[in-house]
C-alpha positions in Angstrom: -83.1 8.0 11.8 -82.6 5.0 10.0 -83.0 1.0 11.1 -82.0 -2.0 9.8 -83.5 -4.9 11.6 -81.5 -8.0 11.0 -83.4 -11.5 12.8 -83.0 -14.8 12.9 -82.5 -18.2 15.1 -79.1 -18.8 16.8 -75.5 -19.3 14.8 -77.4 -17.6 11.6 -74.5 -15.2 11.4 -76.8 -12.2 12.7 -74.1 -10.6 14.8 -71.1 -10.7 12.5 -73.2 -9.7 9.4 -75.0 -6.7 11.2 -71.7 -5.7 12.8 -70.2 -5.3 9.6 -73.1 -4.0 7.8 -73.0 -1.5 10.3 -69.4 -0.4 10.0 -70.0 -0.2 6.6 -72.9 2.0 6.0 -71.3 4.4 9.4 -74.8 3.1 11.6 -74.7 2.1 15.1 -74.6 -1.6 15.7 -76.7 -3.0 18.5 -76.2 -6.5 19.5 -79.7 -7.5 21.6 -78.5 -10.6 22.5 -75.7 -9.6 24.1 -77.4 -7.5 26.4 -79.8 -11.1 27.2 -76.7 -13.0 27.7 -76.1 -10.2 30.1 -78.9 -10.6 32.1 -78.8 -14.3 32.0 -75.0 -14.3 33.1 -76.2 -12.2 36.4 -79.5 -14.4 36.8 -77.0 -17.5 36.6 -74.4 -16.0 38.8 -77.3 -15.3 41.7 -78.4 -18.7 41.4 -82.3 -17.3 40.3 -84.6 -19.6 38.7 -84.3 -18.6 35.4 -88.0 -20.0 34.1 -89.7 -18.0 37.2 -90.6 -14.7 36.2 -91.6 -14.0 40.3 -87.6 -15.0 40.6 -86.2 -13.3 38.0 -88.1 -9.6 37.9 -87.3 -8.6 41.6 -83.5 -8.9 40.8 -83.6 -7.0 37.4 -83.2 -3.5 39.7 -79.9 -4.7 40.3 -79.0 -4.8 36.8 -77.3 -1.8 35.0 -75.8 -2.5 31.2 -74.4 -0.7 28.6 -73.0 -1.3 25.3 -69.3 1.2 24.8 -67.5 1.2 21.9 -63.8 0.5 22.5 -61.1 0.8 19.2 -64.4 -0.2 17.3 -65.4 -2.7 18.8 -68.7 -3.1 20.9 -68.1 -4.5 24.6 -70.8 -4.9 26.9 -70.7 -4.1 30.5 -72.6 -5.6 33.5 -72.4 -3.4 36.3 -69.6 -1.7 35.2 -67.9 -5.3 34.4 -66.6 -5.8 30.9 -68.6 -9.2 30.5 -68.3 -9.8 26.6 -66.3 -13.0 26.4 -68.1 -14.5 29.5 -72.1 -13.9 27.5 -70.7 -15.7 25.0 -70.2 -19.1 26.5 -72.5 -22.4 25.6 -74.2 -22.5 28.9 -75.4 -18.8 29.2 -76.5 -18.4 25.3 -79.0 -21.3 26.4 -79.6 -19.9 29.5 -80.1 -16.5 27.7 -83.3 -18.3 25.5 -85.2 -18.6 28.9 -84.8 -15.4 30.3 -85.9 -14.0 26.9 -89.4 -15.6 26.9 -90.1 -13.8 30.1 -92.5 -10.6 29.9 -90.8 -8.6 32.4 -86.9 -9.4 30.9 -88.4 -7.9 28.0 -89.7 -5.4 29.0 -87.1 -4.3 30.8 -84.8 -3.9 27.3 -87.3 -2.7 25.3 -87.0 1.1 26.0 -83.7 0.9 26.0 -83.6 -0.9 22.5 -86.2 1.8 21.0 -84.6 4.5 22.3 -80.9 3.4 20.7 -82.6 3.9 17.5 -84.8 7.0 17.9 -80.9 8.3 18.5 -78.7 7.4 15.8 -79.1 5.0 12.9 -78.7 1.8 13.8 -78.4 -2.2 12.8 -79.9 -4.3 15.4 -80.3 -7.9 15.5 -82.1 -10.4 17.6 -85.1 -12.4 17.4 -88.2 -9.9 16.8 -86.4 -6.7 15.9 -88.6 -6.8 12.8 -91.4 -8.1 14.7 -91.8 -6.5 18.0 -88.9 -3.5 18.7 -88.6 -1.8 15.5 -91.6 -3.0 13.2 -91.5 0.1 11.7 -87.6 -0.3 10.4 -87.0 0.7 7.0 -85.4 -2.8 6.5 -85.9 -6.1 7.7 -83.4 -8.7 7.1 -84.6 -12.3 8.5 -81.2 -14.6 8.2 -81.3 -18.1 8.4 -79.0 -21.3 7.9 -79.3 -25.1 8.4 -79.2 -26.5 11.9 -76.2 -28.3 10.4 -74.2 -25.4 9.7 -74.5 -23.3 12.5 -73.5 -26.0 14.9 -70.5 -26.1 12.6 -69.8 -22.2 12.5 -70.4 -22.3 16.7 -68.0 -25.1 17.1 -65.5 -22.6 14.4 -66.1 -19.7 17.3 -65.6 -21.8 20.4 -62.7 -23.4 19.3 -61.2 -19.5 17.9 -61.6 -18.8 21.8 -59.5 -21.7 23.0 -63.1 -23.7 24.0 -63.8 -27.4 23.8 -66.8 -28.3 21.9 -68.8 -31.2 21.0 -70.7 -30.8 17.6 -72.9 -33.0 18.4 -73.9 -31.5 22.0 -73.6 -28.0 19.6 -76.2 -29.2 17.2 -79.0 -30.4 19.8 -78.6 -27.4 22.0 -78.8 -25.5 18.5 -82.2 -27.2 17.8 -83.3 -27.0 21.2 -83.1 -23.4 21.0 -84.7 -22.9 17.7 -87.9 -25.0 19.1 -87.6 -22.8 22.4 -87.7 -19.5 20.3 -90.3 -20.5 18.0 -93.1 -21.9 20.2 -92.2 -18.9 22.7 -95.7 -17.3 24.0 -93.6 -13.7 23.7 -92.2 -12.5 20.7 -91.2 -16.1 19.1 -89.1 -16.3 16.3 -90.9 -15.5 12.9 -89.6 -13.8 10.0 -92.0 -10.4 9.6 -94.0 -10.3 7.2 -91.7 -7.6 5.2 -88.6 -8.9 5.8 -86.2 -10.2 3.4 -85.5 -14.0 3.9 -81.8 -14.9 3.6 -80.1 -18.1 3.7 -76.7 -18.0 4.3 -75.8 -21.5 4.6 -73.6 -21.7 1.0 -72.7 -17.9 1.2 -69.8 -16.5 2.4 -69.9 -13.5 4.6 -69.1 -11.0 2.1 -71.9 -12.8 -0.3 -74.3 -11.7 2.6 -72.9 -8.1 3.6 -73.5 -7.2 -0.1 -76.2 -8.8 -0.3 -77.8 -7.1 2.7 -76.2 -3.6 1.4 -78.3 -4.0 -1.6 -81.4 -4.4 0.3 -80.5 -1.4 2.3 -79.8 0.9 -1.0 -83.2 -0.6 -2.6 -84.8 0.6 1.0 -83.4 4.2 0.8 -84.1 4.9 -2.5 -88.0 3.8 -2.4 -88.1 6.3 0.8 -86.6 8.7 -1.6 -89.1 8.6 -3.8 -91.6 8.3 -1.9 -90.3 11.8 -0.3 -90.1 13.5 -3.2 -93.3 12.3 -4.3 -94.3 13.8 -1.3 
């Protein structure tokens, strides 16, 4: 199998650029933080302490998730609840940030992760795809972007999805959530060593999607070799 590892800190475009990349090349796309916003949208809803892992790891039994595919298009659903607009609001991506640093949260996706790509080809993108889930992915993609334009490309989405938004409220929760991802103590934010460091902030989406195909032709074609080497 094949796995493209596509990282990077909030509003970097990671979703829409693996998503594509991955209808593109015919791979299974895996969205990771969806399936965080998941979690943090049923912590929220139960009124659990999201910063106590003692709170939070007793109710992960009652979590069940899965990612379906409907007219090509990933949904997730929490507890057989189609919950993919309601992850995506401001308060449960930050919300999602803390339930991510916590060991048993992680945990708790991590097989389920790994196993998505020991069974088909995959693009996944998150925070330490490269890093801690797949370090062994034949790509690694690390996508980044100022702090000033992904507050403006969030404030773009929320207001596509008939949401009020304040960019300045967009920007510090943005930077809030890169300083909470980096100084993490599990799995912070850091581009892998092998990864491919992409800015995005002046390109336009198809600038990165071809961009990132060419990475992923240069990546097949050294395994290839190597192969035939071999």
């Amino acid at each position: 199998m094949i796995a493209i590892a596509i990282d990077g800190p909030a509003g970097a475009g990671k979703s829409t650029v693996a998503r594509k990349l991955a209808h593109e090349l015919g791979y299974l796309y895996v969205d990771t933080g969806a399936l965080y916003r998941a979690i943090a949208l049923y912590m929220t809803a139960h009124e659990v302490d999201i910063d106590s892992e003692a709170s939070v790891e007793p109710m992960l039994g009652g979590v069940k998730l899965e990612l379906r595919y409907l007219q090509g298009e990933q949904r997730v659903f929490l507890n057989g609840y189609d919950v993919s607009e309601d992850i995506r609001r401001p308060e449960i991506s930050s919300a999602a940030s803390h339930v991510s640093a916590l060991p048993a949260v992680r945990t708790f996706l991590f097989a389920l992760q790994q196993n998505m790509a020991v069974e088909h080809d995959v693009v996944m993108d998150g925070r330490d795809i490269g890093t801690v889930v797949l370090p062994k992915a034949q790509v690694k993609i690390f996508l980044t972007a100022s702090a000033e334009e992904r507050a403006r490309r969030r404030c773009a989405e929320l207001t596509a999805r008939g949401m009020a938004s304040d960019y300045a409220q967009v920007l510090r929760e943005i930077q809030e959530r890169d300083d909470s991802d980096r100084n993490r103590p599990i799995a912070p934010l850091r581009q892998a060593a092998d990864a491919v460091l992409l800015d995005t902030t002046e390109l336009t989406l198809e600038q990165v999607v071809a961009r990132a195909q060419d990475e992923v032709r240069a990546a097949l074609e050294r395994e290839a070799c190597v192969k035939n080497a071999l």
